[in-house]
C-alpha positions as CSV (number, residue, x, y, z in Angstrom):
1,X,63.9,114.2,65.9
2,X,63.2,112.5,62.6
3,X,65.9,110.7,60.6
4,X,66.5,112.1,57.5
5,X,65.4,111.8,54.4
6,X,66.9,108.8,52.1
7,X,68.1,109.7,49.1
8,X,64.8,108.4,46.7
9,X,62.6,110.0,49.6
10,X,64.0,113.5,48.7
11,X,64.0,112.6,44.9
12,X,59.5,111.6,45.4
13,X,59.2,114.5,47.6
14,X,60.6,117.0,45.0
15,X,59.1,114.8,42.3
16,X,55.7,115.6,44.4
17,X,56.2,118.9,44.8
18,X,57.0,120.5,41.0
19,X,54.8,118.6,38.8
20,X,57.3,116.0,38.7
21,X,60.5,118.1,37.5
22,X,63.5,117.6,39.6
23,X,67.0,119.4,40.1
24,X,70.5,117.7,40.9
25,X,71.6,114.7,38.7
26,X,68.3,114.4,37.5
27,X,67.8,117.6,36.1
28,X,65.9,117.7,32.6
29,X,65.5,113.7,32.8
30,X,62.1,112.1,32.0
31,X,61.1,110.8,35.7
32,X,58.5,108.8,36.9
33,X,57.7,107.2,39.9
34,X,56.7,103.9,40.2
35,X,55.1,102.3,42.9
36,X,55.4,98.5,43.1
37,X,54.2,95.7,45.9
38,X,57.3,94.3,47.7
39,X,57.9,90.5,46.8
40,X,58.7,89.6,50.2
41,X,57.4,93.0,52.5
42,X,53.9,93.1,50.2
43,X,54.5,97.3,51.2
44,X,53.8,99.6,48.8
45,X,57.4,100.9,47.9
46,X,57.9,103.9,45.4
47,X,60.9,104.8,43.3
48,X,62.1,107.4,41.3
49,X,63.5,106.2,37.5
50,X,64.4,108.0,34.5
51,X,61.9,106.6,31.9
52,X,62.1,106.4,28.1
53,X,58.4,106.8,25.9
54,X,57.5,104.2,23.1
55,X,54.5,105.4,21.9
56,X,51.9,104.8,24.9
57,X,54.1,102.9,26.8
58,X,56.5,104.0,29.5
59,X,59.5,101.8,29.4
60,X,62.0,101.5,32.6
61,X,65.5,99.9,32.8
62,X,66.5,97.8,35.4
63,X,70.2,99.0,35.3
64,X,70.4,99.3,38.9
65,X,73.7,101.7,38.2
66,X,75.2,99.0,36.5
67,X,75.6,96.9,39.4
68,X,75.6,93.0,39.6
69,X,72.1,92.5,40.9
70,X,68.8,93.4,39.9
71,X,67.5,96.4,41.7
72,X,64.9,95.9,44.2
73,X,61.8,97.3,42.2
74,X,62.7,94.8,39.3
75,X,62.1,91.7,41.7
76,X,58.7,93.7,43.1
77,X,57.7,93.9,39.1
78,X,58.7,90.2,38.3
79,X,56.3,88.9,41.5
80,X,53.3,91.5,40.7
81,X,53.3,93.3,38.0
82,X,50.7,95.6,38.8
83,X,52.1,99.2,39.5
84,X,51.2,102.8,39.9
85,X,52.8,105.3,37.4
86,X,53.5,109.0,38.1
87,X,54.2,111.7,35.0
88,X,54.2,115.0,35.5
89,X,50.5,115.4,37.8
90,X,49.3,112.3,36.3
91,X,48.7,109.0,38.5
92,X,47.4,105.9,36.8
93,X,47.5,102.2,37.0
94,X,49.7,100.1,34.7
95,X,50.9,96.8,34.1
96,X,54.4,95.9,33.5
97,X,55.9,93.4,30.9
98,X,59.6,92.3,30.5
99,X,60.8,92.5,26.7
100,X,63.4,90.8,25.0
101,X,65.4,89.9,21.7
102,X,65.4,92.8,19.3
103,X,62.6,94.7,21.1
104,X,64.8,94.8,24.6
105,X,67.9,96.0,22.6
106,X,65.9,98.9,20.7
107,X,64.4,99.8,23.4
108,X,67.8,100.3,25.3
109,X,69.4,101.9,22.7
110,X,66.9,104.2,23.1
111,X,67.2,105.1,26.5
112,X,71.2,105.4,25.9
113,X,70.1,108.1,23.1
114,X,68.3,110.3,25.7
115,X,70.7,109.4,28.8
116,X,74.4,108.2,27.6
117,X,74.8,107.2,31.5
118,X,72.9,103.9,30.5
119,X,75.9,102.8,28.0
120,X,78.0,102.7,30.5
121,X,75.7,100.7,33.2
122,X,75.6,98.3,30.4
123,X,80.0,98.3,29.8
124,X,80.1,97.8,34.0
125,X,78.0,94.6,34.4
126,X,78.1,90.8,32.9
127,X,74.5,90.6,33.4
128,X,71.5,91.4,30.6
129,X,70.2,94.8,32.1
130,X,66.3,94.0,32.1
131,X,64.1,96.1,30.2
132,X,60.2,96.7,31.2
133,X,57.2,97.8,29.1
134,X,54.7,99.3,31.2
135,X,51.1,99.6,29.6
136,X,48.2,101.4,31.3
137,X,45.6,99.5,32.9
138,X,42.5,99.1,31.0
139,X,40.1,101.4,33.2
């Protein structure tokens, strides 16, 4: 008997399987899947986020629920920022940046427009939530 299905695992294979539209919380969110290389594991490791567009860039908060600490993926970005996106059908490579001052706090704002959830993860924690411009790779 297999163990079940974590949480994220459901969220990909649902992701996967309807052209990457999902149910539950998530319903009607912008997803994407990201896959990173683990800083320490150097495993391919893929997560579900709710993205924000800016123009040709996909842009993903690290809010981690407005907890403390950085979420996992944001450590895997900071050590290689090389990563697969997932829209919809589409798989490409990217390249992530981190973005601050002005940019980082537009960009937020943004993402609190589309999913008021976000203004809160920012009211829960002391820390900067980190914000990520992700860029296609140059083919």
């Amino acid at each position: 008997m297999s163990e079940p299905k974590s949480f994220n695992e459901q969220v990909i294979d649902e992701f996967r399987a309807n052209a990457g539209k999902v149910g539950g919380m998530f319903e009607g969110a912008p997803m994407v899947l990201i896959t990173t290389t683990g800083a320490k594991s150097g495993r391919s490791i893929t997560n579900p986020l709710v993205y924000l567009r800016d123009g040709d860039r996909v842009v993903l908060i690290a809010s981690n629920g407005g907890n403390d600490k950085h979420p996992a993926w944001y450590h895997n970005l900071r050590a290689n920022p090389d990563l697969t996106v997932e829209i919809g059908t589409e798989r490409y490579a990217a390249k992530a940046e981190i973005v601050s001052g002005t940019e980082r706090d537009a960009l937020y704002a943004g993402m609190v427009e589309i999913m008021p959830g976000f203004a809160e993860y920012e009211a829960k924690t002391s820390r900067v939530i980190p914000v990520f411009a992700v860029h296609r790779a140059a083919a």
